[in-house]
C-alpha positions in Angstrom: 5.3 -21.0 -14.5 7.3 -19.1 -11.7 9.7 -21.9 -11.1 10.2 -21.9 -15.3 10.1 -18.4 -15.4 12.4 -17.6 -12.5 15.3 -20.7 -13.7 15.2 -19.6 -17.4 15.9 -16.0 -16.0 19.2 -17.8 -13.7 20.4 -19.6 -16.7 20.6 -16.5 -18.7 21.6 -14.0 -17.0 23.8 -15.4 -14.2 24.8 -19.2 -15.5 24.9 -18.4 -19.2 27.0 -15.7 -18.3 29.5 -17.4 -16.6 29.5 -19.9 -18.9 30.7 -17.3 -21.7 33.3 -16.1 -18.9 34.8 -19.3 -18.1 35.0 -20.7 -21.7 36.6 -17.1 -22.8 38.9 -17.9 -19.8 39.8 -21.2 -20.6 40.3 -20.2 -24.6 42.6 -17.0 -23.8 44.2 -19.3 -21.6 44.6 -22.2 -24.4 45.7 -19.3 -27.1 48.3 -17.6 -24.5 50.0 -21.4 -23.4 50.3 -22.1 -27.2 51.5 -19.0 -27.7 54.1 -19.1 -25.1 55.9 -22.6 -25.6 55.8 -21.9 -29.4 57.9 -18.8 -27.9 60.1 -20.7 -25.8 60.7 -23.8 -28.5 61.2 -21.1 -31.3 63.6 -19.1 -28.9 66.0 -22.4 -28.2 66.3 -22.7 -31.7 67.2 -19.0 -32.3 69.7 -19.5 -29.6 71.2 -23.2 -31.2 71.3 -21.1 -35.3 73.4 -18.1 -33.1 75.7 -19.9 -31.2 76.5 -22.4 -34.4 76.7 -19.4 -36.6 79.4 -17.8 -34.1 80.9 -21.0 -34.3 81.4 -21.1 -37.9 82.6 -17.8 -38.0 85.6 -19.2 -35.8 86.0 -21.6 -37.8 86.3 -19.7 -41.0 88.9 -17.4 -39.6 91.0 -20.5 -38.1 90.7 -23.2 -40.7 90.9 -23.8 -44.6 88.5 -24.5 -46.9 89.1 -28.4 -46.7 89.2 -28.2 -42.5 86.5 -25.9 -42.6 84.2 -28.6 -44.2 85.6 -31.1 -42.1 85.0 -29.2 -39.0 81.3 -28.3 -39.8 80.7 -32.1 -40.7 82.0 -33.3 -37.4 80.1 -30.7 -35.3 77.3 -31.3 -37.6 76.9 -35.3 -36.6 78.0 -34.9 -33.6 75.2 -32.2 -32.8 75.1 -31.8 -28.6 71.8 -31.6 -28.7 70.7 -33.9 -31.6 68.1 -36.5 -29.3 65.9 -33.4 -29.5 67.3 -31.0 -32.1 68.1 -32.4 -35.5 70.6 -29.9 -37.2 70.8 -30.0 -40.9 73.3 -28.4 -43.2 71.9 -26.4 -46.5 74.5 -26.3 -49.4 74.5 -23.5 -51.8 71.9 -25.5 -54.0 69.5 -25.3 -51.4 70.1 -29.3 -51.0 70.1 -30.6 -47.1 74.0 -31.8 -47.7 74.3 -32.8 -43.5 72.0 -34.3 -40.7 72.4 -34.8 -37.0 70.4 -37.5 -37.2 72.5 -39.4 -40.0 69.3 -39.8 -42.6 69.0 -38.1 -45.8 66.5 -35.2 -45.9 64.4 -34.1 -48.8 64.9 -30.5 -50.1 61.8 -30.3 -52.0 59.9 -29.0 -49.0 61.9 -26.2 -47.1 59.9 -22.8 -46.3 61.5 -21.4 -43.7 64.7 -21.9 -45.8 63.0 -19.9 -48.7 61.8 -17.3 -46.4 65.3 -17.0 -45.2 66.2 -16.6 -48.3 64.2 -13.4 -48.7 64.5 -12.1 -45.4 66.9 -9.1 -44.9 68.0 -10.9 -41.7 69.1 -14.2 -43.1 66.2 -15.9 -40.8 63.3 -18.3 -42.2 60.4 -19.7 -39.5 57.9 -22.6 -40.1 55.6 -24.9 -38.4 54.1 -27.7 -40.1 54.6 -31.2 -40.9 57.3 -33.4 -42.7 56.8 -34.7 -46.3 56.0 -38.3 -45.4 55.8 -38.9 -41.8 53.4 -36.0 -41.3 54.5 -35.2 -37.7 54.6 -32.0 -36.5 57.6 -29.8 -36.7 59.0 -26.4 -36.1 62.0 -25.2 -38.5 64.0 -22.3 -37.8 66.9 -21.6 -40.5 69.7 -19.0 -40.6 71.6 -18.3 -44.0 76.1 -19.3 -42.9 77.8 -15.4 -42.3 80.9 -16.6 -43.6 82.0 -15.8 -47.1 83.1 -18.9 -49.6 81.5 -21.1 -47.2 80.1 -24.6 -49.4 77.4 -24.3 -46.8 74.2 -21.4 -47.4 72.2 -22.0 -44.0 71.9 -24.0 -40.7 68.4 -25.6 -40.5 67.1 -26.7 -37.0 63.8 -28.9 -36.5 62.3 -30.5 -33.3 59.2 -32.2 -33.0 56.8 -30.5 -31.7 54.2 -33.7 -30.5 55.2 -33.8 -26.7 54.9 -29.9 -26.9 51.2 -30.4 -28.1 50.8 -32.6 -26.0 51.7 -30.6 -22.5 49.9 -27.8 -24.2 46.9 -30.3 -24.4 47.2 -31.1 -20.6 47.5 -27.9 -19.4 44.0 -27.0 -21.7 42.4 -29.9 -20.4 43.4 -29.4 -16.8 42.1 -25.5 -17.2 38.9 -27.0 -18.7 38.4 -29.2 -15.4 38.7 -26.2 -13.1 36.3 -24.2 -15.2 34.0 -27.0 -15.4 34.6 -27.8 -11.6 33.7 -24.1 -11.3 30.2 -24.6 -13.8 29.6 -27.1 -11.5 29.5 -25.5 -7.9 27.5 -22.4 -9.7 25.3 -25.0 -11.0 24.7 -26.6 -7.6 25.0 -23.6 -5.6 22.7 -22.0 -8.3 19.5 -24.0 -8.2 20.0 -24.9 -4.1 19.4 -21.1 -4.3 17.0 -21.5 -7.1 14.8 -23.9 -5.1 15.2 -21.6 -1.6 13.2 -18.5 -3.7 11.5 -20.9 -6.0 9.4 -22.7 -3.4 8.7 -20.2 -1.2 7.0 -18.3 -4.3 5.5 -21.3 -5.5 3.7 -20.9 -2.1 3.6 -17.4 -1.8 1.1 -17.7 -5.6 -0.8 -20.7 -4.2 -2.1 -18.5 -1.1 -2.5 -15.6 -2.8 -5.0 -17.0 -5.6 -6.7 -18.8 -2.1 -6.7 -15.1 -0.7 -8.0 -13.6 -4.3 -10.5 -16.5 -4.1 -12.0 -15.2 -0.8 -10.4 -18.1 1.5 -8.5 -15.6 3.9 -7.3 -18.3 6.4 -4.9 -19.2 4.0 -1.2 -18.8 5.5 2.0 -19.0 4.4 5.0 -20.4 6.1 7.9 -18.2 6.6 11.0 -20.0 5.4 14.1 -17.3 6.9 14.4 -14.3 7.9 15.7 -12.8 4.8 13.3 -10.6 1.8 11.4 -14.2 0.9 10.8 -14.6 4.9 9.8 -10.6 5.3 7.3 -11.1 1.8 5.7 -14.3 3.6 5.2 -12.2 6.7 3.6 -9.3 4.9 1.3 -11.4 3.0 -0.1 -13.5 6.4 -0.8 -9.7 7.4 -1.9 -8.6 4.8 -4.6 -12.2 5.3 -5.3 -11.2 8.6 -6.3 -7.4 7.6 -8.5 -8.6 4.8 -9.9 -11.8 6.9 -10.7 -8.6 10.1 -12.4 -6.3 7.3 -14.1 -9.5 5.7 -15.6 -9.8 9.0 -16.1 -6.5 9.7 -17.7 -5.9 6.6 -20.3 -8.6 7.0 -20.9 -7.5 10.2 -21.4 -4.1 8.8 -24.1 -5.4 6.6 -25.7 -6.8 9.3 -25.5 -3.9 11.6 -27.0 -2.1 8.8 -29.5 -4.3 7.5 -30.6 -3.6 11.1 -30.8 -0.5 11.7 -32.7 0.1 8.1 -35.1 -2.6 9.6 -35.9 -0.8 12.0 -37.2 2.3 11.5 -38.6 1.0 8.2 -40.8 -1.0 10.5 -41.8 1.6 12.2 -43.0 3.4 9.2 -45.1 0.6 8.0 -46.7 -0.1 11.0 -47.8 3.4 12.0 -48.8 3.4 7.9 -50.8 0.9 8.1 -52.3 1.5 11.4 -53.4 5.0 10.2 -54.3 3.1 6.7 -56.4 0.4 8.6 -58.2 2.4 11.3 -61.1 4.3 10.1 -61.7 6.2 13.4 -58.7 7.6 15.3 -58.3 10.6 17.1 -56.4 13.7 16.2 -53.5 12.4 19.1 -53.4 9.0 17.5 -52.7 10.6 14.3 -50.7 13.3 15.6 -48.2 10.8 17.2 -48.3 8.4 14.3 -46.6 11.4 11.9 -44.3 12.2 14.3 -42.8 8.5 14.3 -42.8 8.6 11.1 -41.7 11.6 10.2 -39.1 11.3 13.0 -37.8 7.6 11.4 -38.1 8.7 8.0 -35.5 11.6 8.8 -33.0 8.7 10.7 -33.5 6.8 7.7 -32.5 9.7 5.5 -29.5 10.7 7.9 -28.4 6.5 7.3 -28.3 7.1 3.6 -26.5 9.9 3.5 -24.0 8.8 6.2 -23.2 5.5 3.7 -23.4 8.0 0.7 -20.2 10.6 2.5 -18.5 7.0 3.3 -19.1 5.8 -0.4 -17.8 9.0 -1.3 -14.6 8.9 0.6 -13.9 5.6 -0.6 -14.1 7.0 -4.4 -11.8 9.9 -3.3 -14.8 12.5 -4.7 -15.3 13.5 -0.8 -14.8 17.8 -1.2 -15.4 20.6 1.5 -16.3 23.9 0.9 -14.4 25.9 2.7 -15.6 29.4 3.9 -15.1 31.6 7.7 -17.4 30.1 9.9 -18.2 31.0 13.6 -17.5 27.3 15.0 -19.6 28.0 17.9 -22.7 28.9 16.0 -22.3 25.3 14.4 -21.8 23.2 18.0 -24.5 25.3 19.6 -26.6 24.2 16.7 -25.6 20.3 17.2 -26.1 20.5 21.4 -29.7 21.7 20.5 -30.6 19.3 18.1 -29.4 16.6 20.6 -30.5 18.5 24.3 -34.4 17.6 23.7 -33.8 14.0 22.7 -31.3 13.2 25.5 -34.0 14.1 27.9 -36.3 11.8 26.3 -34.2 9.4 27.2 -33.3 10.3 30.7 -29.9 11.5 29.4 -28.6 15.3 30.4 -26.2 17.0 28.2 -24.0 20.2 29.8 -22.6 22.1 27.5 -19.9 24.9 28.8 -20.2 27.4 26.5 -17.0 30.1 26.0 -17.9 33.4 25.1 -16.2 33.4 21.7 -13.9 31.5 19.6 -11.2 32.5 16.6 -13.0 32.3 13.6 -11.6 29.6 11.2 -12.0 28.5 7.9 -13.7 25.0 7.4 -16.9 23.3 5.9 -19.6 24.4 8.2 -22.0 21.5 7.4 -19.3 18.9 7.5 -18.2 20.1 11.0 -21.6 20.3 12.0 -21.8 16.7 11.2 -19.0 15.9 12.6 -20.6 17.3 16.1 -23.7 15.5 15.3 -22.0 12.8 15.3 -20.1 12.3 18.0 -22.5 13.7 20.1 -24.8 11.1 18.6 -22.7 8.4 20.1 -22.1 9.7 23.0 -25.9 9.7 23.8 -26.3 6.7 22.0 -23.7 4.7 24.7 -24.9 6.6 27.5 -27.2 4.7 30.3 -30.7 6.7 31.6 -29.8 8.9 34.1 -26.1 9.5 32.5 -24.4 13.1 31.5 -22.5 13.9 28.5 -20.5 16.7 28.7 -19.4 19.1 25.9 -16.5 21.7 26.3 -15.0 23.9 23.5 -11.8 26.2 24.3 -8.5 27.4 22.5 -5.1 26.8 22.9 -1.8 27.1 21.3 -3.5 28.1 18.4 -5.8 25.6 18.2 -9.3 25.1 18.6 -10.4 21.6 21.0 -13.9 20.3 21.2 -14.5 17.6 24.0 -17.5 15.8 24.7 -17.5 13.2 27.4 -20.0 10.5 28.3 -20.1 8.0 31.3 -21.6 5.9 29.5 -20.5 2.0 28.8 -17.1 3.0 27.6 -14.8 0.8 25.3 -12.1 -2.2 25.7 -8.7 -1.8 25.6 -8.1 -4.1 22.4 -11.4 -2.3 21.0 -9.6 1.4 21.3 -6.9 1.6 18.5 -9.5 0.1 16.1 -12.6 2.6 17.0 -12.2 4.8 14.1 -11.1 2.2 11.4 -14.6 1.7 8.7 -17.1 -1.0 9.3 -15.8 -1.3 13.4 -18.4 -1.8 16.0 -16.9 -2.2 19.3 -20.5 -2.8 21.0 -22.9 -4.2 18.9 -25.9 -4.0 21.3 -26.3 -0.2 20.9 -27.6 1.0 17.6 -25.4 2.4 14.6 -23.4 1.5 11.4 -19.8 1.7 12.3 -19.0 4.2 9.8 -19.7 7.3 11.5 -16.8 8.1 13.0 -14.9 6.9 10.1 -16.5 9.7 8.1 -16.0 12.3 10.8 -12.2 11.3 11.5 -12.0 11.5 7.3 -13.5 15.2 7.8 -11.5 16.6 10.3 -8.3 14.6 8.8 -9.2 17.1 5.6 -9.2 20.3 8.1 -5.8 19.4 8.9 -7.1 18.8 12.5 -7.2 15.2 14.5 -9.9 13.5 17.0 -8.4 11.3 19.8 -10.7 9.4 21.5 -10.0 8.1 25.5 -12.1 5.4 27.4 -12.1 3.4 30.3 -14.4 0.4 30.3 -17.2 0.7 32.4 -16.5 4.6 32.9 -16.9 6.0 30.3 -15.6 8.1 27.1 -14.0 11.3 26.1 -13.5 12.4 22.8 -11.0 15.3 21.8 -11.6 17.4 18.7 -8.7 19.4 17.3 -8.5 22.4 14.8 -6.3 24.2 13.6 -7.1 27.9 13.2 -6.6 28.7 9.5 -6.8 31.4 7.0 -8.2 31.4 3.3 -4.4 30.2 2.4 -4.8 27.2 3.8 -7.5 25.8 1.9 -7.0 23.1 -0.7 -9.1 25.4 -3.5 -11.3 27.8 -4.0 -14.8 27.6 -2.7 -16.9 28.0 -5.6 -15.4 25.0 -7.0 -15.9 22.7 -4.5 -19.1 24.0 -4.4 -19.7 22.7 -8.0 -18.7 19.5 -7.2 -20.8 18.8 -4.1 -23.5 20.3 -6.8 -22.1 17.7 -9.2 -22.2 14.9 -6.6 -25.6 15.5 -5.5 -26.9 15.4 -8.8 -25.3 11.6 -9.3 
């Protein structure tokens, strides 16, 4: 279809056209050759009628009336010109009374002799063909100046066959070149036609192979040019879906996982507490607190893939209010301070007396803190530190918290914060958590840069912006409503 498509599209727009250019140009041509040796031919006769009419004047003054028909006679048969002129006399009957040629003419047929007739200048013009022969002729005739002349006009015909016939050539020679011309468009045209055609042919095979979920498909780049750049853009644009394909499954895996888990937690300590008639006030005591502790990681799960689900839709919305964004991390390093000791993990937090206040989301920047202290925990090895700094500079507000924990590859690094991206998939999580917080501080015009050494450790840098009310996207109570209206669905 794209090869059909793409050559009906050539033919009519760029071959059709210059077919319609070149047979314009070869038909102008045609009209303006014909045109100009009809000129030429019918100015050599104009020039024969006015020198033979000067001559007869001459010879009007010089001679009598017997010489005078004697003269015109001779000159008449013996006509300079006669192999391709034939010069006829016209008497004052409108009978052909002299030829050059010697043979009697009829006068039934004279046009141009009637037309000179009628014309103020004396002058009559046809082209046509003789009674009889039917060849093609030109007649020019001049009504005789001279007064008591026997003669009324000079009539001059030539044949105009070999002058058809050079106009022919010079047609069919034009016609050659234009068609030599079609020719090397036609050639040219579909060599070029089949360089765009089969790349594109290509380019629609692998892309229903990439619709149909087969993202190993590749296409060959054929040059360097747009066709060559499209191929290129398309293997990358493979590659990108074939690394979220992956990343996606392994997403779903990761997941799957970690729902597992704690989800198996809860049903054993269920039916434990279900199955044991006799158990002490500690056994029960501890049992709630598992599951009440794996119940609330299960809830923070579903509402970490509900924010992502939600960015994804675009219906992601902040409420934006003044905040104390110290009040917010101090809040976050509790939460975290009792369960990194339960797991041999120490968390120092240097605390500045006092930040500017800004406008933001509190409880998105509180997860945002949650979060990435979350992970730092999370990669950090019994016995490790993670350390948390706020401070403000150049009008901005920077959050680091540092672990020395596993850190992360090289290769691993640019892709940390991209969605569905584990870089270690021995420590727990979804991959989407620092998606979500990167999305959330993207929105408070801020940024998070991340820096790791493998085997060291890593630091990640929180920026802010301090803000007024002006720089909110819209007014709180509105985005109140939706988060309202998104909870709801």
């Amino acid at each position: 279809m794209a090869l059909k498509s793409i050559t009906q599209r050539w033919f009519l727009n760029s071959f059709g056209v210059i077919f319609v250019i070149l047979a314009a140009v070869v038909a102008v041509s045609g009209v303006s050759i014909h045109n100009y040796y009809y000129s030429a031919v019918k100015e050599v006769l104009n020039n024969q009628a006015s020198t033979v009419d000067g001559m007869m004047i001459r010879y009007s003054e010089n001679t009598v009336t017997s010489n005078f028909y004697t003269e015109i006679r001779s000159y008449v048969e013996s006509f300079p010109d006669k192999n391709m002129i034939e010069l006829m006399a016209i008497d004052l009957n409108g009978n052909v009374v002299l030829t050059s040629s010697g043979f009697s003419y009829s006068s039934r047929n004279l046009p141009d002799y009637t037309m000179a007739i009628n014309s103020p200048r004396g002058e009559g013009y046809y082209v046509g063909e003789l009674d009889g022969s039917g060849d093609k002729v030109m007649a020019v005739t001049r009504m005789v100046t001279p007064v008591n002349s026997e003669f009324s006009a000079m009539r001059f015909v030539v044949s105009m066959e070999k002058v058809d016939q050079a106009i022919r050539n010079l047609v069919l020679m034009i016609s050659a070149v234009a068609l030599a011309v079609l020719g090397l468009v036609l050639v040219s045209g579909l060599f070029f036609l089949k360089s765009i055609v089969k790349p594109v042919r290509e380019i629609g095979i692998a892309a229903r192979q990439i619709a149909s979920g087969d993202f190993k498909s590749r296409i060959s780049s054929p040059s360097d040019d747009e066709i060559g750049a499209l191929c290129t853009t398309i293997n990358f644009m493979a590659d990108e879906l074939e690394n979220t394909e992956k990343m996606k499954n392994e997403f779903i895996s990761s997941v799957s996982h970690e729902l597992r888990t704690p989800l198996t937690a809860i049903r054993g300590w269920a039916e434990t507490l279900l199955d044991t008639d006799n158990y002490d006030a500690a056994t029960l005591k501890k049992g709630m607190r598992v599951i009440s502790a794996e119940t609330e990681r299960l809830s923070g799960m579903v509402e970490e893939l509900l924010d992502f689900s939600r960015i994804q839709n675009g219906r992601f919305s902040l409420v934006f209010q003044k905040l104390d964004l110290l009040a917010e991390l101090g809040e976050a390093v509790l939460m975290y301070t009792e369960k990194a000791k339960r797991e041999g993990i120490q968390i120092l937090y240097s605390e500045p007396d006092m930040l500017p206040i800004i406008y933001g989301d509190k409880n998105r920047l509180r997860q945002v803190f949650i979060n990435v202290i979350d992970n730092a925990v999370k990669y950090s090895d019994p016995g490790g530190t993670v350390r948390i700094e706020a401070f403000a500079r150049d009008g901005d507000i920077f959050i680091s918290v540092a672990d020395a924990g596993c850190g992360i590859a090289p290769e691993d690094l640019p892709k940390i914060k991209t969605k569905f991206y584990k870089a270690n998939h021995t420590r727990r999580g979804s991959g989407i958590g620092l998606a979500v917080a990167d999305e959330i501080i993207q929105m408070h015009k801020g940024s998070i840069d991340i820096e790791s050494t493998l085997g060291v450790g890593t630091t990640v840098l929180i920026r802010l912006p301090v803000s007024g009310p002006e720089d909110a996207p819209e007014q709180p109570a509105i985005l109140e409503r939706k988060v309202e209206n998104e909870q709801k669905l």
